[in-house]
N, C-alpha and C positions, 0 to 999 in steps of 0.2 A: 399548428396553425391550420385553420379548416383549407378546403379546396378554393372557395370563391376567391381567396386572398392570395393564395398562391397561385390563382391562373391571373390576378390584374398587377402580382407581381413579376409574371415572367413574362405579361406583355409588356411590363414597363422595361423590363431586361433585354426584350428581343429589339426595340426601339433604341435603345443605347448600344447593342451590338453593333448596329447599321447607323449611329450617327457617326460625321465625318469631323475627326476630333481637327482635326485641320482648321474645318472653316469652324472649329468653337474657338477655336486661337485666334483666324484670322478678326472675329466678334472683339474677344478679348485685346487685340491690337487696335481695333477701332476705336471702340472705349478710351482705353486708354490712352489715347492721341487725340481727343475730343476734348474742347474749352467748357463748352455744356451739353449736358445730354438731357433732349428731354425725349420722353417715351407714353407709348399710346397701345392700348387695347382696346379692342371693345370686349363686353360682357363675362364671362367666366377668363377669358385667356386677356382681359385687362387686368384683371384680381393679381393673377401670377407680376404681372406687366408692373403694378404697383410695388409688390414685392421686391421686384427686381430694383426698382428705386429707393426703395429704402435702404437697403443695402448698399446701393453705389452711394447714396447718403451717410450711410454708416463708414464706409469709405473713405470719406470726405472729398468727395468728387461734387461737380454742380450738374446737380441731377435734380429733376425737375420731371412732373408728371402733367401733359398736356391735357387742359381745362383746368387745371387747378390754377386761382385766382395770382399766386405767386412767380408762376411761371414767367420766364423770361423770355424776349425773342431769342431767335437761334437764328447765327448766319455763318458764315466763312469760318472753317476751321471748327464747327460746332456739328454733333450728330443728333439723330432723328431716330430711335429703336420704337420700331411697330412691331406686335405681332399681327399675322395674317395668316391665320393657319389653314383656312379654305382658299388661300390665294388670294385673296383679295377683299374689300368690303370699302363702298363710297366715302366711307369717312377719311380708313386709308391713304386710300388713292388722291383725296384732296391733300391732305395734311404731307404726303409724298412732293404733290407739287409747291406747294409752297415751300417747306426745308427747302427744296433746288432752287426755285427762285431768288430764296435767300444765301445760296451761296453752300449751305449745310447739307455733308453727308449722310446717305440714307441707310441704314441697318436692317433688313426685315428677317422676321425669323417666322416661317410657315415650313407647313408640311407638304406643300405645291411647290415646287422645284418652275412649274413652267409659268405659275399664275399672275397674272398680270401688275402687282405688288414687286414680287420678285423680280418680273422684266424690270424695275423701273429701280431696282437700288442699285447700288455701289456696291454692299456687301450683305451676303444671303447667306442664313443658315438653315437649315432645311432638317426641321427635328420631324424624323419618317415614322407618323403614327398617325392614327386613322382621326379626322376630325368630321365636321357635321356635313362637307361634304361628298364626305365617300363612307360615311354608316350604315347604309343599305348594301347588305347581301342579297342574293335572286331569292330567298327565303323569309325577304324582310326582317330577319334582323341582322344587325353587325357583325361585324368580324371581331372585333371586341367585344369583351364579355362587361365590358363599362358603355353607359349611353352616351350616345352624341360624339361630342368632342371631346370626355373625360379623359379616351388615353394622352391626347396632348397637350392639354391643360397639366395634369399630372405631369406629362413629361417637362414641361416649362418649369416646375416645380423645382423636380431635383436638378433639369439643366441650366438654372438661373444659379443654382446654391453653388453646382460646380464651377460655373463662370467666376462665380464672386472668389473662390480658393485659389481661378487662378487670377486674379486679378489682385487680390491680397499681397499674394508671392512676388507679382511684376512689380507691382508700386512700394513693394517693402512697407504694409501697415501690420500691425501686431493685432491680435484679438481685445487687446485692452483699448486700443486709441480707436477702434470700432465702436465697442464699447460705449466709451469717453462721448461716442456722438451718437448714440440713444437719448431719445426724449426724458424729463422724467419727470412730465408731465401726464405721466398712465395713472 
């Protein structure tokens, strides 16, 4: 394997050293004690965000992807998963207040531990990898050898796949009844 690959694979490794398997549980217990879950990204770290739905989909959880036409209200006893990996973004922070007005817990997963997103949920997971706003090194470029927000877009990646394994584990579904609820309509 050339070098480029093996340095955006041991920043993905050094990111996973430093996440706090704790609060991926405490994630995974939110989920799981939620009526429906709907979830929201914006731009590249929504793509991940959708993914993540599909899967709580395959699941067979009531998971639902906010603005899509199907989508349900969410209130009392229902959660809210944004990602917010610079801390924060307006659309966020609306769709934050509403969940709470409706009653419904809030989930954010950013790599801003202080960001004003994170002030404002219930339950934070803080995946520690560099996004678009802290890509500037004093030499103009990143600290990552990926642009922008790729390290944790990628990190949402594989830490969406491992959420779903354990979430598999806690609800007792088999890979077959996952399966069973793929479309097959491709």
């Amino acid at each position: 394997m050339s070098t480029p690959y093996r340095q955006a694979l041991a920043e993905l490794e050094h990111v996973f050293d430093r996440l706090d398997d704790a609060a991926v549980d405490d994630a995974v217990a939110a989920i799981t004690g939620a009526g429906r879950i709907a979830l929201h990204g914006v731009g590249r770290e929504g793509l991940q965000v959708r993914g993540l739905a599909m899967r709580l989909f395959h699941l067979g959880l009531k998971a639902s992807v906010v603005g899509d036409m199907t989508t349900p209200p969410i209130g009392a006893g229902d959660l809210l998963v944004v990602s917010a990996g610079p801390g924060g973004f307006a659309t966020i922070q609306a769709l934050i207040g509403i969940a709470h007005a409706a009653g419904a817990a809030v989930l954010v997963v950013t790599a801003q531990a202080g960001g004003e997103a994170a002030r404002q949920a219930d339950h934070v997971l803080v995946v520690p990898a560099q996004t678009m706003a802290d890509d500037r090194a004093d030499d103009g470029g990143g600290a990552s050898m990926l642009p922008m927000g790729s390290l944790y877009e990628g990190a949402l990646f594989v830490l969406f796949e491992i959420m779903i394994v354990k979430l598999r584990a806690r609800i007792g579904v088999s890979s077959e009844a996952m399966r069973a609820n793929h479309t097959n309509l491709e």
